[in-house]
Each structure stands twice: as C-alpha cells, then as structure tokens.
N, C-alpha and C positions, 0 to 999 in steps of 0.2 A: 784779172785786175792788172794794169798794165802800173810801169813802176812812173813815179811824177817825176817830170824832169826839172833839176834844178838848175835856176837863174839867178847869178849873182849880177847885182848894181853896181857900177860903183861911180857914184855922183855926189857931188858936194852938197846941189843943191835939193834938201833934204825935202823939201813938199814935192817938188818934181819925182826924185826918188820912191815916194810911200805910196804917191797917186799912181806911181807907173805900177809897181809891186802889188798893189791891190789889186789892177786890170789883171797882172798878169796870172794871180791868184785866181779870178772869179774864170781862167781861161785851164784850169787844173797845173797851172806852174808851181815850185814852191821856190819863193823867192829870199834869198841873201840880201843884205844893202851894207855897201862901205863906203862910208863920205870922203874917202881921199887916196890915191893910188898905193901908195904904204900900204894903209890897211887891206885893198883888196887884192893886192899882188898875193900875202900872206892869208887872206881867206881864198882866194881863187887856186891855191899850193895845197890850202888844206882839208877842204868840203870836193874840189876835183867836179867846179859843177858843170852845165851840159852846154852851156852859154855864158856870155859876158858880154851885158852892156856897158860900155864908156865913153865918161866924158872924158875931155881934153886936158881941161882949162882947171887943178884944183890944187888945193896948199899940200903939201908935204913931200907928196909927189905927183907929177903929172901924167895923163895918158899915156905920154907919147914916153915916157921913158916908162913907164908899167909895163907897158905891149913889149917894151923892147927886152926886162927883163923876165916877164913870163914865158915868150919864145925863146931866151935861152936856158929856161928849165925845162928835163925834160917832160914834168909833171904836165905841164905848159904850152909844149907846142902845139898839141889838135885841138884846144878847146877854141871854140867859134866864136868868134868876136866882133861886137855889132858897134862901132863909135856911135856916139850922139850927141853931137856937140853944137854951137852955136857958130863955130868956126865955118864958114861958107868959102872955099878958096881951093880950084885945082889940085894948086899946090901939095894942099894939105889930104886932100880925101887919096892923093895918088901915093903920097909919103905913108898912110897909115895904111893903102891897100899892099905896099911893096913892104909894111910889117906884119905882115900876116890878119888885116882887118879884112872878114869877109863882107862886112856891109859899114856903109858910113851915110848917116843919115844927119842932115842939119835939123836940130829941134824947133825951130819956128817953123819949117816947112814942114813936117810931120804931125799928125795928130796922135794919140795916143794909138786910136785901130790901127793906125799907118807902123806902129814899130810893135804891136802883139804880133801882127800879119808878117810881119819881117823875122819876127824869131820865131815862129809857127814856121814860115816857111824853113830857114836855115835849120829846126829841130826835127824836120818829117823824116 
C-alpha cells in the first residue's frame, strides 16, 4: 500500500477550489484547501504537503508574496509549486518560475485533466 500523496490548494475562489480537490481525490490524492495565501503559507509549514497549487490574485495575502515567504522557510523550500492563475503575461509566469514555481498554468486555458496531469506529472 503506497502512502497518498498530499495536495494543498490554495484559492480564494472556493467552487473552483472543491471541484479541483474532488478530481484530485477520485485520482487517490488527499487534498488540503486554503482560501487565501495567510492561511496556506501556515497550512503548507504545517501538514508539509507533497504539492501546492496557487493562485495569484487573493485577499490577505497574495501568491506572489506566499511563494516568496515559503521559500524562505526552510520547511518550504522543496515543496513543488504549481501556479494557477488567471494572470496570462510573460512577465509574470517568468517572475513566479525565478521563485521557485515549477509549473504555472493559466486557468481558462487549462481544463481540470489538464492540471490532475500536471501534478501526476510533477508527483511521479
């Protein structure tokens, strides 16, 4: 029996969140979900899970400063980090891949199989 690998969410917007978390459950993941970078900088320190999806864009604190203070714990730094955001711009997939994001995928161009396959890949 192999051990289930955990995936913490962390996305504000909470039906996107539940529907993804269900996929990635019926895929043998067991999933976390924190609606705002606070909380899952703090869950992501504390359950130590095997992935991290994030959004960008949410109230309390945002992606981009989450990423930057989980890579300076050092609980933090290898855990694999998949963005998922609405944000479509160079700029920004080059800024989150130069903070340690190993995948950054825009949510309207991805389908849900499109980001299970992305962290199946990134978890083999």
């Amino acid at each position: 029996m192999s051990i289930k690998k955990k995936i913490l969410i962390i996305d504000d917007e909470v039906f996107l969140a539940n529907v993804l978390s269900e996929q990635l459950a019926q895929e043998g993941y067991v999933c976390d979900i924190a609606g705002d970078g606070r909380e899952g900088l703090e869950k992501s320190l504390s359950i130590n899970p095997d992935l991290i999806i994030l959004d960008l864009i949410m109230p309390v604190m945002d992606g981009f400063t989450m990423i930057e203070r989980l890579r300076a714990d050092n609980r933090g730094k290898k855990i694999p980090v998949i963005v998922l955001s609405n944000i479509n711009n160079a700029k920004t997939v080059e800024e989150m891949r130069s903070k340690g994001a190993q995948e950054y995928l825009v949510k309207v161009n991805n389908s849900l199989t499109d980001i299970v396959a992305a962290v199946s890949k990134l978890l083999k």
